[in-house]
C-alpha positions as CSV (number, residue, x, y, z in Angstrom):
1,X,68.3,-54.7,35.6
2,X,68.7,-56.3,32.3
3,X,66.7,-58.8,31.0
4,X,67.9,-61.2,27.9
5,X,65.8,-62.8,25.7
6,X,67.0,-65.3,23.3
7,X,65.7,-67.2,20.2
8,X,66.9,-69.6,17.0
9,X,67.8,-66.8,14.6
10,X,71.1,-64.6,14.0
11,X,69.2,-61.4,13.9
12,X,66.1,-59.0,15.2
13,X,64.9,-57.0,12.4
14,X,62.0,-55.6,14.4
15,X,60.8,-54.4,17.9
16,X,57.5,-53.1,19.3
17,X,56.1,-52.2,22.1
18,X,52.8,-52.8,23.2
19,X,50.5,-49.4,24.1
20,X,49.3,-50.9,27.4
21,X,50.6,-54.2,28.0
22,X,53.9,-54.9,29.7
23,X,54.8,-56.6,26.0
24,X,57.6,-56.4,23.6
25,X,57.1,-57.6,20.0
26,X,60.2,-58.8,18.1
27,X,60.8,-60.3,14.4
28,X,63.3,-62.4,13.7
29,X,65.5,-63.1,10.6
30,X,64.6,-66.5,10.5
31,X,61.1,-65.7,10.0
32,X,59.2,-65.7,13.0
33,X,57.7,-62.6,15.4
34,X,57.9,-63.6,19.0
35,X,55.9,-61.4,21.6
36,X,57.6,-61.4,24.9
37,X,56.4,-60.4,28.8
38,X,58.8,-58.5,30.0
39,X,57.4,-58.2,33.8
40,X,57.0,-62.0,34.2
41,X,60.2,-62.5,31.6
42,X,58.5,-64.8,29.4
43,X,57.6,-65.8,26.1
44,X,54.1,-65.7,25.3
45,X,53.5,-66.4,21.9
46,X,55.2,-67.5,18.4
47,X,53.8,-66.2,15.2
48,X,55.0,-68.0,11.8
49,X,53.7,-67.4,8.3
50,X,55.7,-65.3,6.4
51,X,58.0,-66.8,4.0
52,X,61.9,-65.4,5.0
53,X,62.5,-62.5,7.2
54,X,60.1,-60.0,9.1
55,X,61.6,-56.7,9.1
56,X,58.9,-54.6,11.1
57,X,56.0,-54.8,13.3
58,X,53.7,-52.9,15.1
59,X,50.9,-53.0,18.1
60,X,47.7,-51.6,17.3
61,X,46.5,-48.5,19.6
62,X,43.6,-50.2,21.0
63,X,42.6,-53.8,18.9
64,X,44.1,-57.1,19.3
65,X,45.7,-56.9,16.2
66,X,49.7,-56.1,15.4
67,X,50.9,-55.8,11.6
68,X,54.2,-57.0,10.3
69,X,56.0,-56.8,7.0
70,X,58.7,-59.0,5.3
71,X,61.1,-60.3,3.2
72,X,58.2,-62.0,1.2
73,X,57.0,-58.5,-0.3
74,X,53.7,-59.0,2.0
75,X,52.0,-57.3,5.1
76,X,50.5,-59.6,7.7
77,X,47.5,-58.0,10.0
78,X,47.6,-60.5,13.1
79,X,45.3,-61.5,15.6
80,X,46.7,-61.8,19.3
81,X,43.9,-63.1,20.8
82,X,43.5,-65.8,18.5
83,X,46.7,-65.8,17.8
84,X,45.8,-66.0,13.9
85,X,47.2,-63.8,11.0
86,X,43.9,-62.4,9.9
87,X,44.6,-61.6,6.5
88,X,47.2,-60.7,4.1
89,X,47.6,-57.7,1.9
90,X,49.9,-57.9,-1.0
91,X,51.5,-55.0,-4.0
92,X,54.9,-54.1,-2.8
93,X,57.3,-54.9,-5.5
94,X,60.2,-55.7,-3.3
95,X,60.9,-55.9,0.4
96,X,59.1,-54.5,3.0
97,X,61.1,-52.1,5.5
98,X,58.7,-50.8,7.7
99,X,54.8,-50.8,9.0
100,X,52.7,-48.6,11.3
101,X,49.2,-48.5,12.1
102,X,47.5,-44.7,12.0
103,X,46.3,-43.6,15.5
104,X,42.8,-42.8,14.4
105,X,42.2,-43.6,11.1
106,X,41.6,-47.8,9.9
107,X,45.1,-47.0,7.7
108,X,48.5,-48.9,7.5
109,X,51.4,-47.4,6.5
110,X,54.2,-49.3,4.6
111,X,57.4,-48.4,2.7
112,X,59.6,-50.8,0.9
113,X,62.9,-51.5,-1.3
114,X,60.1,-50.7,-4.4
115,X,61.0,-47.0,-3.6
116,X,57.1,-46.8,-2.7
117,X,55.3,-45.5,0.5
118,X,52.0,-47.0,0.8
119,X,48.6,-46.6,2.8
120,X,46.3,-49.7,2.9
121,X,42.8,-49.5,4.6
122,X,43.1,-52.2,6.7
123,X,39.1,-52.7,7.0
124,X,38.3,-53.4,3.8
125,X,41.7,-54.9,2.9
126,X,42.5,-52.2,-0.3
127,X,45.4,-50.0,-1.2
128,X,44.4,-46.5,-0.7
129,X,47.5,-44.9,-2.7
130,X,51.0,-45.5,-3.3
131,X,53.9,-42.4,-3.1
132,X,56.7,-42.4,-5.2
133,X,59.2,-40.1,-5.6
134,X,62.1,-41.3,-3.8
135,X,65.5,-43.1,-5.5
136,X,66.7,-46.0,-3.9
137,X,65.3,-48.0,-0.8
138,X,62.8,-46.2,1.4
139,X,63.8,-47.6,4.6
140,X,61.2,-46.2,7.4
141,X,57.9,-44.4,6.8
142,X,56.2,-43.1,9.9
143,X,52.9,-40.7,10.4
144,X,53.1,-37.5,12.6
145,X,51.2,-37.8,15.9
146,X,49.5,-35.0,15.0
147,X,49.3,-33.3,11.5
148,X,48.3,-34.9,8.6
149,X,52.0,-35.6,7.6
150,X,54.6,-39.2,6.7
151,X,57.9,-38.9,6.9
152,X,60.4,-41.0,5.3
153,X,63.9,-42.0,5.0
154,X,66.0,-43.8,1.6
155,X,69.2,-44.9,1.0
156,X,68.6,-42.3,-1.9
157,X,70.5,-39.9,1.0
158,X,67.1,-38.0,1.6
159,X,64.3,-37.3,4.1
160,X,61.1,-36.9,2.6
161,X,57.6,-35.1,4.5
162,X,54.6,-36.0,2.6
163,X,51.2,-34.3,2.9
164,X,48.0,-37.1,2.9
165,X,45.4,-34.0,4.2
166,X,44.0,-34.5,0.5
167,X,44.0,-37.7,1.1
168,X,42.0,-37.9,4.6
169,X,39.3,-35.9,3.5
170,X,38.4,-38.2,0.4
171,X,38.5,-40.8,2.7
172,X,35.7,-39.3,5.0
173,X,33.8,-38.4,2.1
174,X,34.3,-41.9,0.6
175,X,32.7,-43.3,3.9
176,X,30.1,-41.3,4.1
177,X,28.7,-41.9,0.9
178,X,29.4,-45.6,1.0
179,X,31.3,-46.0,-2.4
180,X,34.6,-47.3,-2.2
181,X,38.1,-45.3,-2.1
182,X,40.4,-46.7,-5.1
183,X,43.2,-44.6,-4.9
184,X,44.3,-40.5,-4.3
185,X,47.4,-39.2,-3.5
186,X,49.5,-38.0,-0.8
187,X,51.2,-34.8,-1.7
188,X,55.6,-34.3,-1.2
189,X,55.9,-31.0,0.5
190,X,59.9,-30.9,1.6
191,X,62.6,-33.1,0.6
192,X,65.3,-32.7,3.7
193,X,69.2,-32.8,2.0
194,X,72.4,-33.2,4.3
195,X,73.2,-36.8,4.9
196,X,76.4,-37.9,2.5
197,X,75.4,-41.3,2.4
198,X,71.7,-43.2,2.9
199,X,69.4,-42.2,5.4
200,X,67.8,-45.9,7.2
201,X,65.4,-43.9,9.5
202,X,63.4,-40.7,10.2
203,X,61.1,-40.3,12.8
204,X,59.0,-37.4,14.6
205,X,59.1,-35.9,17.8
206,X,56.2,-36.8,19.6
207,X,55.6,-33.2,20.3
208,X,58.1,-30.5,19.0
209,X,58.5,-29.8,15.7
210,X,61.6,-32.1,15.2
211,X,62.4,-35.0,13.3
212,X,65.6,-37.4,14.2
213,X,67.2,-39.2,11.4
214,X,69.9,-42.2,11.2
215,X,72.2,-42.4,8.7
216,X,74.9,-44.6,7.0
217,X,77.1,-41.8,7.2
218,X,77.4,-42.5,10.8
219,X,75.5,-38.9,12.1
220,X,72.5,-38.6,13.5
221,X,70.8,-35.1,12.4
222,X,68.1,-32.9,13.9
223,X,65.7,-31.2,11.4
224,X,63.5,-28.4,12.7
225,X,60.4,-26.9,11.4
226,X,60.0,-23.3,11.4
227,X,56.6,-22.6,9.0
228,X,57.0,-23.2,5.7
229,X,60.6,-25.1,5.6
230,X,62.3,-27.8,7.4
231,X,66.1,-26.9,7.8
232,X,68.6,-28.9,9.6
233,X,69.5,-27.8,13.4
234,X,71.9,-29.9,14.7
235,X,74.5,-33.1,13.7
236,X,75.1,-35.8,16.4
237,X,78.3,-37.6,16.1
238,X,79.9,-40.8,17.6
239,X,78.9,-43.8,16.1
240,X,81.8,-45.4,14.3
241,X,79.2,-47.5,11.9
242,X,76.1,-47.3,10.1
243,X,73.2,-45.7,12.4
244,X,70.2,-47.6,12.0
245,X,67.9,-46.2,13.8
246,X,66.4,-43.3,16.3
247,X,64.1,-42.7,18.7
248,X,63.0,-39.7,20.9
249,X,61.9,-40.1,24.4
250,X,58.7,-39.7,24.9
251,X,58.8,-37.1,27.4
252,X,63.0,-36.4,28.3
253,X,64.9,-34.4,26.3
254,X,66.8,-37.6,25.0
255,X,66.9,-39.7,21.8
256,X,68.4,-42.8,21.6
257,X,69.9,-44.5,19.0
258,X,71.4,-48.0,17.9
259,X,74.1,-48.7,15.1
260,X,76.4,-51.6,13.5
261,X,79.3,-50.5,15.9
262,X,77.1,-52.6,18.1
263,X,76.6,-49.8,20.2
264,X,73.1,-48.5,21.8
265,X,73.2,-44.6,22.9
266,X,71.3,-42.1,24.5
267,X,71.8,-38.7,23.4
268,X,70.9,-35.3,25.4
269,X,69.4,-33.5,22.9
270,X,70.3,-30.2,24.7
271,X,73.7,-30.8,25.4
272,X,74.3,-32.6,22.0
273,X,75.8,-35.9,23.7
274,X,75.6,-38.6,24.7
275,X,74.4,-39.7,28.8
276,X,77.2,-40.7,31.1
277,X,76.0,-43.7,32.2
């Protein structure tokens, strides 16, 4: 069964699902985030306060809270039971791409068109530290579900893993002796070469030791680690445009992907194509 939802704007920058709730967050072009039922096929709520569009969102793990980032060069930590932005943490130079909260830790992960990758503490509303390293446009930055690990993708053509172990510890430390963390730095440990043209995503597997990535070179790639390198395993092709984005099922040995061809598709990641439907 398919279900369409529609709204006032050209284009859907971002998409979220909730952790528990049978939601789906979306932000628009036109500057609004819209959070969706999708059992009861309704729209719940509108959100509007950033100025021009929101690129990314994100559902907190287990507060009310979702964070989004935006064409305004700022990062919104909302409310959804009141339905309020909460507060507003500003520093990126340029837009922002991408947003995630940290499973365990009170951190947000950002990266944006100022070739950064940034962690925020979203408690007491500070930058922890900003990466840089990258060329061009980092367009995703995502943690690892596990290790202490980013990953990121730039139109620079490269994947990046970063190493914030360094960076976690302080933090404890920090908190246990009650002064307050300025900034410390995360650590590049591999920079992942293949793609011809920009990479626009790069995400984990949620349990292998496997990262997807989305390229405008039309290829999806498959990078494995084998301890201490990354090295590329496999290229998916198909797409006849600019992939902009992956994902690996959660538990199926699938990824699927979406791309300017207008095309969605699922990929069997043993096989190396894509599902019949």
């Amino acid at each position: 069964m398919n279900i369409v939802y529609e709204a006032e704007s050209a284009r859907v920058k971002g998409i979220a699902f909730h952790p528990k709730f049978p939601w789906i967050l979306t932000s628009l072009h036109n500057g609004e985030i819209l959070l969706y039922d999708y059992v009861h096929k309704m729209l719940i709520d509108k959100f509007i306060e950033h100025d021009g569009p929101v690129r990314c969102v994100d559902f907190h793990n287990d507060q009310p809270f979702f964070v989004s980032g935006g064409d305004d060069k700022t990062i919104k930590v909302w409310n959804y039971a009141t339905k309020k932005c909460q507060f507003t943490l500003t520093g990126h130079k340029d837009y922002v791409r991408s947003v995630q909260f940290h499973k365990e830790l009170a951190w947000i992960l950002s990266s944006s068109d100022d070739m950064t990758i940034r962690i925020w503490n979203w408690i007491n509303r500070t930058l922890l530290t900003t990466a840089s390293g990258h060329d061009h446009y980092v367009m995703s930055a995502f943690f690892h579900p596990t290790q202490d690990w980013i990953v990121s993708a730039s139109l620079d053509s490269t994947i990046r893993i970063w190493d914030y172990s360094v960076l976690r510890k302080k933090y404890y430390e920090a908190r246990s002796n009650s002064f307050e963390v300025i900034a410390m730095d995360v650590t590049m440990i591999h920079k992942l070469e293949g793609h011809e043209r920009g990479v626009n995503w790069a995400v984990f597997h949620p349990t292998l030791n496997l990262i997807a990535s989305a390229s405008d070179d039309k290829t999806i790639k498959i990078w494995k680690y084998s301890n201490p390198n990354w090295t590329e395993a496999d290229t998916l092709r198909g797409h006849l445009n600019n992939v902009s984005c992956v994902l690996f099922h959660p538990k199926l040995d699938y990824l699927l992907s979406n791309s300017e061809d207008k095309t969605l598709r699922v990929w069997d990641l043993n096989k190396k194509v894509t599902v019949d439907k």
